[in-house]
N, C-alpha and C positions, 0 to 999 in steps of 0.2 A: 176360309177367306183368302188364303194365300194362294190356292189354285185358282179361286175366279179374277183375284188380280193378274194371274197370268194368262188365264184363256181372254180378258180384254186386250193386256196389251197383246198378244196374239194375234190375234183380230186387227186389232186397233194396223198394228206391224204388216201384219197379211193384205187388208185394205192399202194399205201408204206403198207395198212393192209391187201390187198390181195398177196401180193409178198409174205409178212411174212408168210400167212397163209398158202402157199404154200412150206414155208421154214421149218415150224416148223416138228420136231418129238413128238406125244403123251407125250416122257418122259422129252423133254426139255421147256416146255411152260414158265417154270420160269426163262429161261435164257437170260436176256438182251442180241440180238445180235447186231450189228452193225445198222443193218437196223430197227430193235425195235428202239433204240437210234433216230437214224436220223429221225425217222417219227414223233417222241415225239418233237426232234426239231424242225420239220414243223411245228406241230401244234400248239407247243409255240407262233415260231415267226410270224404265222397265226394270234395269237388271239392277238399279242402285235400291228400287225401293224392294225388289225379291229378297235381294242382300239385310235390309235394313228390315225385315219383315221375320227374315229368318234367324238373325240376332234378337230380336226384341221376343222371339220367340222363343230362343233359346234360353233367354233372361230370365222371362217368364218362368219356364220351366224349372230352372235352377232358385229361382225363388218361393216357387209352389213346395218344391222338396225343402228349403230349409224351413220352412214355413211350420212344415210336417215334422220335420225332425225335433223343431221348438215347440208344438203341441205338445208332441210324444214324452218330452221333459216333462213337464210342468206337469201330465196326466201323470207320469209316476210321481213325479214329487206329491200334487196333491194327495195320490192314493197314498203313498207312504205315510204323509200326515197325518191321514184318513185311520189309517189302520193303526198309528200311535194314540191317538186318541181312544177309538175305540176300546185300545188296551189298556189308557188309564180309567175309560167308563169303566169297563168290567172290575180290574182291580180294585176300585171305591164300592161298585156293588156290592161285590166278595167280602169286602171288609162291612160293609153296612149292616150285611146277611150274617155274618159273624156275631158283630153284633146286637142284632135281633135274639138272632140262637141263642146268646152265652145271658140275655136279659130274660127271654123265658124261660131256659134254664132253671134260672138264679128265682126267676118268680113260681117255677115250679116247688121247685125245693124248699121254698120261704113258707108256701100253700102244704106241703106236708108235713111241714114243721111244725107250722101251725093248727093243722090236724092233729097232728101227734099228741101233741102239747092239750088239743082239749079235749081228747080221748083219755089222756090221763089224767087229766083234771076232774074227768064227773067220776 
């Protein structure tokens, strides 16, 4: 966008010093006309909005980078989250399964206990 603002005023500029140059007489070159004026004004406001085109673009850009930088936080922060969690799922599992184990175990043992006990009994 910032080059075709410039190939208009360009244009714009290129048209406004050939009208003039068309307009002038030999004796009058020193005489600010209207259109002298107006073309001076293009090219002002030409170079004010390049300027002001090129800062908001620079802004831009420095905002798109913090932008990124502030993703990039919060993507570690969340994954760190992420992964403490997941290490207290697993550590409850671990314990759960523990758990499980040491109760069939315990119901294994109860089962030949109880076997024992009526194998001696007949």
């Amino acid at each position: 966008m910032h080059t075709t603002l410039k190939h208009i005023v360009t244009m714009l500029a290129t048209a406004g010093v050939l009208a003039l140059a068309g307009c002038h007489k030999e004796d009058d070159r020193r005489v600010d006309g209207p259109a002298e004026h107006a073309g001076r004004e293009i090219d002002q406001a030409a170079d004010k909005a390049a300027v002001h085109l090129d800062k908001a673009r620079e802004e831009f850009q420095q905002a798109a980078q913090d932008t990124g930088r502030e993703l990039d936080r919060a993507a570690d922060q969340a994954g760190e989250k992420l992964n403490a969690a997941a290490e207290a799922i697993g550590e409850k599992l671990e314990r759960a399964g523990e758990k499980v184990q040491a109760n069939a175990r315990a119901a294994r043992e109860e089962d030949e206990r109880a076997h024992r006990t009526d194998k001696t009994a007949k």
